[in-house]
C-alpha positions as CSV (number, residue, x, y, z in Angstrom):
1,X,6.5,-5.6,-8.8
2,X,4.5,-9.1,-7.6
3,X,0.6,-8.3,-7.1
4,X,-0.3,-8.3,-3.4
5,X,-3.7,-10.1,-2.0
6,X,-6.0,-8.0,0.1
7,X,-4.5,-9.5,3.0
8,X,-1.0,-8.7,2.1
9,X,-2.0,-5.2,1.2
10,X,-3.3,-4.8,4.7
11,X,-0.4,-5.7,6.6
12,X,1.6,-3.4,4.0
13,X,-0.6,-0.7,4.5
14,X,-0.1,-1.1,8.7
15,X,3.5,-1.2,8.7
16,X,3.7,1.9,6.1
17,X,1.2,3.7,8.8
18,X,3.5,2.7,11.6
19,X,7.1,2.9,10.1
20,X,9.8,0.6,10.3
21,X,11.2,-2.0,12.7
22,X,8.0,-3.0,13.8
23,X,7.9,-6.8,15.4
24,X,5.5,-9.1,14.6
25,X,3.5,-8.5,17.7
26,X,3.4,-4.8,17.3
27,X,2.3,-5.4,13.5
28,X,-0.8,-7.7,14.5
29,X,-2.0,-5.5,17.2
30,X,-1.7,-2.5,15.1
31,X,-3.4,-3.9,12.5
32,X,-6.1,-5.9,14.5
33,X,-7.1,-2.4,16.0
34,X,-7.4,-0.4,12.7
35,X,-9.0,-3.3,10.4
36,X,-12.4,-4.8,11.1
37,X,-9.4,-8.2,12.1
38,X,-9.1,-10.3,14.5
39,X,-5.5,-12.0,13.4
40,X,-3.8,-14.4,15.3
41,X,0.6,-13.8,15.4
42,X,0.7,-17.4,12.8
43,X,-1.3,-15.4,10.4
44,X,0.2,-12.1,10.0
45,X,3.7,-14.3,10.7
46,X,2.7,-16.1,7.0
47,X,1.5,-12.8,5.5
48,X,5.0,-11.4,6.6
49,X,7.1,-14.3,5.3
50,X,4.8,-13.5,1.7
51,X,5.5,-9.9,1.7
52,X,9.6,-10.3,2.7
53,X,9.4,-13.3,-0.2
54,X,8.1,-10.5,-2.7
55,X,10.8,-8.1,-1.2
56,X,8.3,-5.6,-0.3
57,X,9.7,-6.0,3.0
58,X,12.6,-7.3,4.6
59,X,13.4,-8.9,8.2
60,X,16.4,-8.8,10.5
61,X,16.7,-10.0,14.1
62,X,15.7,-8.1,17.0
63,X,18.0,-8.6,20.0
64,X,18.1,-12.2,21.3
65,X,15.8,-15.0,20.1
66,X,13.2,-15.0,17.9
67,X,11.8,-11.9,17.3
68,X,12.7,-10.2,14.0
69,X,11.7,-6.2,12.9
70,X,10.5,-5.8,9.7
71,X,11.7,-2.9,7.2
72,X,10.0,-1.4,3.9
73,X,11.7,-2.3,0.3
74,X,9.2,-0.4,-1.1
75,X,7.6,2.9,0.0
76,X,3.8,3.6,0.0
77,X,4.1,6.1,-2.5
78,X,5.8,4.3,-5.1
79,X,3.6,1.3,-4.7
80,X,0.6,4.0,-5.2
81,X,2.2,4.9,-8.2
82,X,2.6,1.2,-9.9
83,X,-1.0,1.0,-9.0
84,X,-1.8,3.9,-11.0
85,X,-0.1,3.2,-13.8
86,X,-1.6,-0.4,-13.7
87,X,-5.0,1.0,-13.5
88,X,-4.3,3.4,-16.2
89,X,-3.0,0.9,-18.4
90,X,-5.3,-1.5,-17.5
91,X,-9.1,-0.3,-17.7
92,X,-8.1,3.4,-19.4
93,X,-6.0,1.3,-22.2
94,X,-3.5,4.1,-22.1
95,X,-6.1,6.7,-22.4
96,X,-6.5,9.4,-19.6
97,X,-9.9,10.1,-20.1
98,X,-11.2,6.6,-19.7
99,X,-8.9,6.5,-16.0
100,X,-10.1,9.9,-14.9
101,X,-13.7,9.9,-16.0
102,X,-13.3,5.8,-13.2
103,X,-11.4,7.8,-10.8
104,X,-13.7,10.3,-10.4
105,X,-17.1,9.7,-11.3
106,X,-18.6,7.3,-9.3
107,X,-17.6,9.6,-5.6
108,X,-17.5,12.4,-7.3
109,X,-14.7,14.6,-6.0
110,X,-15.0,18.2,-3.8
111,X,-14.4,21.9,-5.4
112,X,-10.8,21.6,-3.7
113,X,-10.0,19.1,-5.4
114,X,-10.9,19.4,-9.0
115,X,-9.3,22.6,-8.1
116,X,-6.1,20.8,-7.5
117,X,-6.3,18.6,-10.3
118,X,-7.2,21.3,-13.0
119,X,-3.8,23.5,-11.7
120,X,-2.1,20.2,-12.3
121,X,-3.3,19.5,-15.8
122,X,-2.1,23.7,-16.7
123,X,1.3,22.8,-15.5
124,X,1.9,20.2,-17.7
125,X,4.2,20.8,-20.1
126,X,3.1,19.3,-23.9
């Protein structure tokens, strides 16, 4: 999986919010509108190109002319995944502890949700 830029994460991160098929147009207004952006259609056009390169996405012609809708190669969750496994491996250096004690020290985390994450961890099957 080829590392996205910033950029490239936040045209990703529109089109997983909005779905597929999405045309260029839609994609830079969306995405204009929920980012602190003000994108002009050449820019998220290059972005797009980038991302369908990498095959996160992929392109097809919409109708006559020009205008193509774009479709996800990879889902959000599975690219959340690779990112956690990077991190992990990364920064933790394959141990837990180290990734746990950076995901959830420095916000700290609500009673819900260490909650959560201590029924996960008594699940687990050693």
């Amino acid at each position: 999986m080829e590392e996205l830029t910033k950029a490239e994460l936040l045209v990703m991160k529109s089109i997983w919010e909005m779905g597929d098929g999405k045309t260029l147009q839609e994609i830079v207004n969306y995405t204009n509108a929920h980012s602190d952006k003000e994108w002009k259609p050449q820019t998220v056009s290059t972005y797009l190109a980038k991302l369908v390169k990498k095959r996160y996405l992929t392109s097809r012609q919409a109708g006559i002319g020009r205008t193509h809708e774009y479709e996800v190669l990879l889902t959000e969750e599975a690219y959340q995944k690779n990112q956690v496994k990077e991190l992990y491996e990364f920064w933790g250096k394959g141990q837990m502890n180290k990734t746990l004690t950076a995901l959830f020290s420095e916000n700290g985390m609500e009673k819900e949700s260490v909650e959560l994450v201590k029924k996960l961890v008594d699940e687990l099957d050693f």
